[in-house]
C-alpha positions in Angstrom: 5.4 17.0 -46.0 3.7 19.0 -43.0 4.7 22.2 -41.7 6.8 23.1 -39.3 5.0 22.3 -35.2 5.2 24.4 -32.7 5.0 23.6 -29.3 0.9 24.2 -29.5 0.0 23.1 -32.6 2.5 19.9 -33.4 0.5 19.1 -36.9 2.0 14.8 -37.2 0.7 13.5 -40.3 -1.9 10.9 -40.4 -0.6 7.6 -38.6 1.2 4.7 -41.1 4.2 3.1 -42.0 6.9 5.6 -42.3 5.3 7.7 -39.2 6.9 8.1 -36.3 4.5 8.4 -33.0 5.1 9.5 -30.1 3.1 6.9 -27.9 1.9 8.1 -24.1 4.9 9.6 -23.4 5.2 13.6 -24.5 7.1 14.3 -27.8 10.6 16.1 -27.0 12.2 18.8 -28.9 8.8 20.2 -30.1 9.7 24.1 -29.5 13.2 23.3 -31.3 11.9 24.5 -34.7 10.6 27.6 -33.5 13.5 29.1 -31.8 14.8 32.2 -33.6 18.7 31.3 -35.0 21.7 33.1 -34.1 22.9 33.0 -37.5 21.2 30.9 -39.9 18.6 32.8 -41.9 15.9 30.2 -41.2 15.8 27.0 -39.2 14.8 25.2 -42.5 18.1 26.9 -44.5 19.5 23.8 -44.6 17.3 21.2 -44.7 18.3 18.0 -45.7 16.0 15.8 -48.4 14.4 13.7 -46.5 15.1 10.0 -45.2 15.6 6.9 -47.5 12.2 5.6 -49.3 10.5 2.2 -47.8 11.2 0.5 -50.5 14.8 1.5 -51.8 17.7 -0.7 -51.3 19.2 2.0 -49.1 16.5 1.5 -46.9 16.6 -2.0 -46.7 20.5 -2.5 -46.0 19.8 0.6 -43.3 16.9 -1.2 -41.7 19.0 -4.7 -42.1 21.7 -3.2 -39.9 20.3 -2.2 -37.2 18.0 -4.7 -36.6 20.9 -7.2 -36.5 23.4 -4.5 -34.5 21.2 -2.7 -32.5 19.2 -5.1 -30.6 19.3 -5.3 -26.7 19.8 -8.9 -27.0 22.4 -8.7 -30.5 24.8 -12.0 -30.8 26.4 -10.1 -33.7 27.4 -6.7 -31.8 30.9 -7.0 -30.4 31.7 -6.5 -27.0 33.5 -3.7 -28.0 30.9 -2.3 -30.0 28.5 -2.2 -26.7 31.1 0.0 -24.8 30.8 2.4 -28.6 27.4 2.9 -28.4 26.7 2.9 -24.5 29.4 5.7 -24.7 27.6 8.4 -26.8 24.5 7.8 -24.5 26.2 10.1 -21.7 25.0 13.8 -22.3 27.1 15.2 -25.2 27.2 18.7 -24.3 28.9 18.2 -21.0 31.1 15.6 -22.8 32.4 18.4 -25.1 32.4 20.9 -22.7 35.4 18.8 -20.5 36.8 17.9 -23.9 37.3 21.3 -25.0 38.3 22.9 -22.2 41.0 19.9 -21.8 41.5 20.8 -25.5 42.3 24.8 -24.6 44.7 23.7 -21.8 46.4 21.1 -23.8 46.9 24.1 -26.8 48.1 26.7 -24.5 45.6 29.3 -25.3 44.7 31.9 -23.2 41.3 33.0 -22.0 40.6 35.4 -25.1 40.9 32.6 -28.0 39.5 29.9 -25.3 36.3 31.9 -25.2 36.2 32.5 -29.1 36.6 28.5 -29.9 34.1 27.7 -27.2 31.7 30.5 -28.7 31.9 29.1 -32.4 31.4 25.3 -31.1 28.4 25.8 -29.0 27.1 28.9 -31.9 27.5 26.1 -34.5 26.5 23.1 -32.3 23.2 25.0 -31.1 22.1 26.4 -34.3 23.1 22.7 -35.7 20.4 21.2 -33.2 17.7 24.1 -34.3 17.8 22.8 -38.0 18.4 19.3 -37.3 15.0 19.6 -34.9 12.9 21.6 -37.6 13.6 18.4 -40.2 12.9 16.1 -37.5 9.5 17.2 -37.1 8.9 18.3 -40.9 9.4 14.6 -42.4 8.1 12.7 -39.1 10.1 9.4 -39.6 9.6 6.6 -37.6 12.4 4.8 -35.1 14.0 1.4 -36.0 12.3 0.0 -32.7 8.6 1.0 -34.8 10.0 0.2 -38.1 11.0 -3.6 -37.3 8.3 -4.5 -35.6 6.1 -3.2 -38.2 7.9 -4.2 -41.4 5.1 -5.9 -42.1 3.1 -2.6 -43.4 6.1 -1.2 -44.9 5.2 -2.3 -48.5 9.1 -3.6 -48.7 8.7 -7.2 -49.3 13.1 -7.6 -48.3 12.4 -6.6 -44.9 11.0 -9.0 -42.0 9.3 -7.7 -38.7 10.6 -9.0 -35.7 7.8 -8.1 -33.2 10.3 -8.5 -30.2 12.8 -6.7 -31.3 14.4 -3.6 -28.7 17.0 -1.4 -29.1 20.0 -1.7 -26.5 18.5 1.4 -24.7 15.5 3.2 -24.5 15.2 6.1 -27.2 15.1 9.4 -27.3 11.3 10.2 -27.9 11.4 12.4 -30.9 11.6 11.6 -34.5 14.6 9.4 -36.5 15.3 11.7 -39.4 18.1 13.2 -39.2 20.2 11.8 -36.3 20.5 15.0 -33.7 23.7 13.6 -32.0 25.0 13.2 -35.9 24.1 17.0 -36.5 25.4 17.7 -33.1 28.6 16.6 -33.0 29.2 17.2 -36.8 28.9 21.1 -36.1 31.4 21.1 -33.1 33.9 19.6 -34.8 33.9 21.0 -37.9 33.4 24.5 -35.9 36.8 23.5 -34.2 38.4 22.7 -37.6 37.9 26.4 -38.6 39.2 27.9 -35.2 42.2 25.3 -35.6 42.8 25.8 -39.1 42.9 21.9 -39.7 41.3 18.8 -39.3 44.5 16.7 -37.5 43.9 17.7 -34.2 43.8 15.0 -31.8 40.8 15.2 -28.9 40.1 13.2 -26.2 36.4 12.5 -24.9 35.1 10.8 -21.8 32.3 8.7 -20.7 30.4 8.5 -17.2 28.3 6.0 -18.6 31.2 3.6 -19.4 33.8 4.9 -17.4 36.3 5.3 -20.4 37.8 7.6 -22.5 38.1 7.8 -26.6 41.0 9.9 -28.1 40.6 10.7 -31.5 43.7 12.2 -33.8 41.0 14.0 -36.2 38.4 15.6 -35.2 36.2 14.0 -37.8 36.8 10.7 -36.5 34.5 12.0 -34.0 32.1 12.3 -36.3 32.6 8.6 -37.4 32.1 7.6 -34.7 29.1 8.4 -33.4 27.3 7.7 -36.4 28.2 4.3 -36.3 27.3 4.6 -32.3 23.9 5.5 -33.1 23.3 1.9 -35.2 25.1 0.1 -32.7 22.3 1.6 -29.9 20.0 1.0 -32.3 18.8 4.5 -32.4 19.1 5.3 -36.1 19.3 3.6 -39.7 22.4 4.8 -41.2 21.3 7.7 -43.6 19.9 9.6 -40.8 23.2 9.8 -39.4 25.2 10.1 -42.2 22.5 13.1 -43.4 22.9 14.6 -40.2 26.8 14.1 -40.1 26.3 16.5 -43.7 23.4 19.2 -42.1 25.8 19.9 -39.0 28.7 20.5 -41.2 27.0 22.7 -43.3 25.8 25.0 -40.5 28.8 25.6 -39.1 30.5 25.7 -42.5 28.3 29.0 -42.7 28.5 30.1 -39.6 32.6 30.3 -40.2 32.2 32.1 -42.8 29.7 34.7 -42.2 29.8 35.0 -38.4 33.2 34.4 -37.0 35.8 35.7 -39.2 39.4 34.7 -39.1 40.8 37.3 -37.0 
């Protein structure tokens, strides 16, 4: 484990299977665990265990995944699975921006409450990214497009490398663990289940990137899926979003209940 970077001083551990690098282009997100939260005690407060061992059996169905769904070249991805993962490539924040303020409209409420729900998503969804950032660069872990090639060294003798393997798009260059959009969009909608008082709400979400829109009848199926998004892009092993999936829903589980009390 290595401490927390700042933007000066980023500290990666030594190079090796399991460590994510950069490469030439500049690490993102390295101020992220520096920034002072709104309402978490600490940026660490929640901090999730860490990603699956090289050699566990977690780790190897994970890594088994998304080398077979991820792929810019998959035969196994459906068509249909494409347009899922391209979708959650458009920028989420302006995504759930439209959707909520569609949401408010759609609700009938007026300006007071649509201020409040959009405070406690973004409160939730920011202070979501600040912890989701500070384990990111605490446990360094690498990207499936370094992990397959490089199988080789992972001291797992059930996973192959596959030295040509590339995910469907280029990714996001900061560490695996957890998944950000996972944390992300966890928060926001379990921040909207506590200003709703339930999970059954139905959203609808759109996409400039494929021109389409998803409607969901829970606002956890949101949740759902984007993590499997994330595989299909092949941005993420599966853990790392179903451990950032649990890190966003615990901050704004807290956040709820210590910062925006039912009124």
């Amino acid at each position: 484990r290595h401490a927390t970077p700042t933007s000066e001083d980023p500290d990666p551990p030594a190079a090796g299977a399991g460590v994510w690098e950069p490469g030439a282009a500049p690490a993102v997100g390295l101020r992220m665990p520096g920034i002072r939260p709104l309402a978490l005690s600490t940026a660490s407060q929640f901090r999730p265990n860490g990603p699956s061992p090289l050699t566990s059996d977690e780790y190897t169905d994970d890594f088994e995944q998304v080398a077979a769904l991820g792929s810019d070249d998959s035969t196994a991805r459906r068509p249909a699975q494409t347009t899922q993962a391209l979708f959650w490539t458009d920028h989420d924040l302006r995504q759930w921006n439209d959707a909520m303020l569609a949401l408010a409209a759609a609700r009938g409420l007026d300006r007071r409450d649509t201020a409040r729900m959009l405070a406690l998503a973004h409160v939730a969804g920011g202070e979501a990214m600040i912890a989701c950032f500070d384990a990111k660069y605490f446990y360094w872990f690498w990207r499936p497009y370094q992990a397959i090639p490089r199988a080789g060294d992972d001291g797992n003798a059930a996973t192959d490398p596959d030295f040509t393997w590339l995910p469907l798009r280029p990714t996001p260059n900061f560490p695996e663990y957890p998944s950000a959009h996972a944390c992300h969009t966890s928060a926001m909608a379990t921040a909207l289940e506590g200003f709703f008082g339930k999970d059954r709400v139905s959203i609808s979400i759109d996409s400039r990137i494929t021109n389409t829109v998803r409607t969901y009848p829970r606002l956890h199926e949101v949740v759902k899926d984007v993590d499997r998004a994330r595989v299909l892009a092949g941005f993420h092993f599966r853990n790392s979003d179903q451990e950032g999936a649990t890190l966003g829903r615990k901050v704004a589980t807290y956040i709820i209940g210590r910062r925006f009390l039912p009124r």
